[in-house]
C-alpha positions in Angstrom: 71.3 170.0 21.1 68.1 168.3 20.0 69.1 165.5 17.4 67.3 166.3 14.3 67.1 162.1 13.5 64.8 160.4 12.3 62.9 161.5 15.5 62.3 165.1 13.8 62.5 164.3 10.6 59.2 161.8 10.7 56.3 162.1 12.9 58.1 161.7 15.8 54.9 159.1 17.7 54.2 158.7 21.6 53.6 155.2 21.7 52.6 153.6 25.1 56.2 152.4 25.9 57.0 156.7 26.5 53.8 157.6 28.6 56.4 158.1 31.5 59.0 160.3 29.3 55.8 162.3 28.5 54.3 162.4 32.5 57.9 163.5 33.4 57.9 166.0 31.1 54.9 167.4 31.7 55.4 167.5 35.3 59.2 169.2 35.1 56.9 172.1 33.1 53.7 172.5 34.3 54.3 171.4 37.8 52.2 168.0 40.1 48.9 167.4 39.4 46.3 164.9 40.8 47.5 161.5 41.1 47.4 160.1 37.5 45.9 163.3 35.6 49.0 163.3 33.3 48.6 159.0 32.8 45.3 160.3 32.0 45.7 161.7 28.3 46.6 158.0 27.5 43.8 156.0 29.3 40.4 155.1 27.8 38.8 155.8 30.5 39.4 159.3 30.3 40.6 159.9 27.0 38.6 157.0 25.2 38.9 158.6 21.6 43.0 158.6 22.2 44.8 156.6 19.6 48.2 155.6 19.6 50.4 158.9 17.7 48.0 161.6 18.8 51.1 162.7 21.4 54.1 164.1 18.8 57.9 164.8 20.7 61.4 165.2 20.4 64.3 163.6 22.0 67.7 165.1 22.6 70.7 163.3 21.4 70.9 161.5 24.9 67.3 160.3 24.4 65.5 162.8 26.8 62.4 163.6 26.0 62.4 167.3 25.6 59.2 168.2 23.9 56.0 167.5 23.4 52.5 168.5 22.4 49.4 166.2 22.5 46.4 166.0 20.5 43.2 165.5 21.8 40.1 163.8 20.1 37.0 165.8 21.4 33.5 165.7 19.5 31.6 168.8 19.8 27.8 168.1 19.8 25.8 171.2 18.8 22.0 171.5 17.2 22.4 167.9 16.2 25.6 168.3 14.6 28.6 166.8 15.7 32.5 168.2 14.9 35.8 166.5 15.4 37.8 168.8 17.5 41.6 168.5 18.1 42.5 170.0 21.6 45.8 170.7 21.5 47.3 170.2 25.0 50.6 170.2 26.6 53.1 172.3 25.1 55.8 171.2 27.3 59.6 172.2 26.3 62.3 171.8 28.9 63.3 175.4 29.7 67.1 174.3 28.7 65.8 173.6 24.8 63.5 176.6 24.0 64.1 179.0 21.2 64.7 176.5 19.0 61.9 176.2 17.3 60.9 172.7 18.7 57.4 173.4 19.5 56.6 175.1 16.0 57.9 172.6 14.7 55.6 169.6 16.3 52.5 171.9 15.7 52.8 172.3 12.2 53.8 168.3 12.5 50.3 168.2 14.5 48.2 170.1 12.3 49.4 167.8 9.1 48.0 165.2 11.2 45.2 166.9 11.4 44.5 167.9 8.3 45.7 164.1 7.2 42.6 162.5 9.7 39.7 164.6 8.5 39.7 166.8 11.9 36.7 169.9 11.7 38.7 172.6 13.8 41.4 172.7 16.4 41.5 174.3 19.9 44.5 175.8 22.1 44.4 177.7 25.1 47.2 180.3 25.3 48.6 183.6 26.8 50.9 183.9 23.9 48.3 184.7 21.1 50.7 186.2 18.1 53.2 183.0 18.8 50.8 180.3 17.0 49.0 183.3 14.7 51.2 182.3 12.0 50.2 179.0 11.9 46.7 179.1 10.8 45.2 179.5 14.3 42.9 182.7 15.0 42.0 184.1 17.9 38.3 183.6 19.3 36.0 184.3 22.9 35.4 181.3 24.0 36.2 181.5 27.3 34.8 184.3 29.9 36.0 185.4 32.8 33.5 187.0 35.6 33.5 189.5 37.9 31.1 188.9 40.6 30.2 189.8 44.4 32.5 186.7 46.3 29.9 183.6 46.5 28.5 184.6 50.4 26.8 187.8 49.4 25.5 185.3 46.7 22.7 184.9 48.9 19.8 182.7 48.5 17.4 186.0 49.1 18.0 187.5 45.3 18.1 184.3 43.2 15.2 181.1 42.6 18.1 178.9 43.9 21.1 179.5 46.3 24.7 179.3 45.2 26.6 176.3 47.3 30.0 175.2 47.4 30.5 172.5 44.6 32.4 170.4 47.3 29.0 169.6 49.0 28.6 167.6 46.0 30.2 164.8 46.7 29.0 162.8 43.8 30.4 163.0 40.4 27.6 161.2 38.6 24.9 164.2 39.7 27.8 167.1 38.4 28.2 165.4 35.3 24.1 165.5 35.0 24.3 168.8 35.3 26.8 169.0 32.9 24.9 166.7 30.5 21.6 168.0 31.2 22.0 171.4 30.3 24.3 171.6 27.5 25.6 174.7 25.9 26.2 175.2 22.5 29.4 173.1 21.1 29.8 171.6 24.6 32.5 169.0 24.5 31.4 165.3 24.5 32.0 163.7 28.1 29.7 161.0 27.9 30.9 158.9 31.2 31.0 160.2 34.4 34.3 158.9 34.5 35.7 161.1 31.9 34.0 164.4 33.3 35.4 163.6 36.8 39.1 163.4 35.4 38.3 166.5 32.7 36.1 168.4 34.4 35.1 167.6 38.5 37.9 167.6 39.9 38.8 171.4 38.7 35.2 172.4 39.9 35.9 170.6 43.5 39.7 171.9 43.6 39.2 175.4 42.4 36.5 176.1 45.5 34.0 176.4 42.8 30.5 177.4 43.7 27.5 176.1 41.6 24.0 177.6 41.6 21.4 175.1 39.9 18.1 177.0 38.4 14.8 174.9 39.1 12.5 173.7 35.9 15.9 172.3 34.4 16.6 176.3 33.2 20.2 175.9 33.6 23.2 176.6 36.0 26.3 178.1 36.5 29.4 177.0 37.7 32.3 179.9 38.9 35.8 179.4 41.1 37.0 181.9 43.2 40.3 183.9 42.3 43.1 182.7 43.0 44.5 186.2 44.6 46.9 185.9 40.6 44.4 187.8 38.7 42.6 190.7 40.8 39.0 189.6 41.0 38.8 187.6 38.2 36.8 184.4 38.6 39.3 181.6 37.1 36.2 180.0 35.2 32.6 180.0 34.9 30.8 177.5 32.8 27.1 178.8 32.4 23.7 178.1 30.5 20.7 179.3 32.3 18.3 181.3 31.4 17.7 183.8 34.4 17.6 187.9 34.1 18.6 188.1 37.8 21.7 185.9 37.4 22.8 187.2 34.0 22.6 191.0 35.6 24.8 189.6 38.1 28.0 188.2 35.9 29.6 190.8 34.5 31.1 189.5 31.2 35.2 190.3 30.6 36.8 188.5 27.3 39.9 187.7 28.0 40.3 186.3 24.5 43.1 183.4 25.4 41.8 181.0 23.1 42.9 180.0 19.4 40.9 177.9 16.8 41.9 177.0 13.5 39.6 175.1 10.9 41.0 172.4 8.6 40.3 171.9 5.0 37.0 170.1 4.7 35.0 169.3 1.5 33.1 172.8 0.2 29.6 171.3 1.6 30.9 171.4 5.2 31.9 174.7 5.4 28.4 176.5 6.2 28.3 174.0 9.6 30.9 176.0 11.2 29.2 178.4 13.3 32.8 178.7 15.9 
């Protein structure tokens, strides 16, 4: 049983001292990532907006942490406007203490916080859609999956600029230009190279992602192969180029995984939310 102490009954903090109990936990649920990726929702080199709290759990009466859900501080840059984003990450419950409400009930503790700190909106990536409906979140198209011809009959004969494997890229610091240079609209804010390589790189170098980079700065596209899970789904694609010929080729399949939910704001920021 999950003691329902003063570890529920407040908002149950992360500090610093419980960055293992939270790496642990993440990695009994969601399985090994890269070396430090977990450690990295705490550093400031990757997470540089984090602040001590933003990471909400519950022990068990033994003092196991059992579950978790983190907050992230993202600022969305769009038309010269700028939004304070929560991305809610890591929804991690030990299989052994699920259905029992534990996760609702450090999300609604999450979006108080929220609410509390003056966030614009909220973000959560999930298969389980009617789960967090109740709870304010809606469901919104923000990320696309592709289906395309596999990247070798890509071939530089039909396009300005050849698709190549993002692993003949071996620098960070000219992906994140591309990623910088070409911004699409309510891109997250990764402003070192640093913190795109952790976020960002290493999934476009892991995922055998190919990249094909428009001349005249008219934008690029960024796609990783299936991973045999999905059909022939392309696992991601991020994209902003302007380019008849590429566009014909993506054909564009919502998949519709992603939730927002926007927090009470004064009545004179309401018309900026265009999400």
């Amino acid at each position: 049983m999950v003691k329902k102490s003063k570890a529920m009954q407040d908002v149950p903090e992360i500090d610093m001292d419980n960055v293992d109990d939270f790496t642990s936990l993440d990695q009994a649920v969601f399985g090994p990532k890269g070396d430090g990726y977990f450690e990295g929702y705490f550093l400031p080199t990757a997470s540089p907006n984090y602040r001590e709290g933003d990471t909400l759990g519950a022990w068990s009466a033994d003092n196991l942490l059992v579950s978790a859900v983190h907050i992230r501080r993202i600022t969305l840059r769009s038309d010269n406007k700028t939004f304070l984003c929560g991305v809610v990450s890591n929804m991690a419950t030990l299989a052994e203490f699920r259905n029992q409400g534990l996760s609702r009930r450090l999300l609604t503790l999450a979006i108080e916080k929220m609410e509390k700190e003056d966030f614009d909106l909220s973000i959560l990536g999930t298969g389980r859609s009617n789960h967090y409906l109740s709870l304010g979140w809606e469901p919104i198209t923000v990320r696309i999956n592709y289906v395309i011809n596999i990247p070798d009959k890509l071939s530089s004969s039909n396009y300005e600029a050849p698709w190549v494997s993002v692993s003949s890229i071996t620098s960070f610091d000219q992906l994140h230009e591309f990623y910088s240079v070409y911004p699409r609209s309510y891109q997250f804010d990764r402003d070192s190279s640093i913190m795109f390589e952790h976020w960002i790189g290493w999934h476009w170098q892991e995922d055998l992602a190919y990249i094909c980079v428009l001349p005249n700065e008219r934008g690029y596209a960024i796609i990783s192969q299936s991973d045999g899970k999905h059909g022939d789904l392309i696992q991601q694609c991020h994209y902003q180029a302007n380019h008849q010929q590429l566009t014909c080729a993506l054909t564009i399949l919502s998949n519709g995984s992603d939730l927002r939910r926007l927090h009470p704001k004064p009545v004179h920021y309401r018309n900026e939310r265009h999400f």
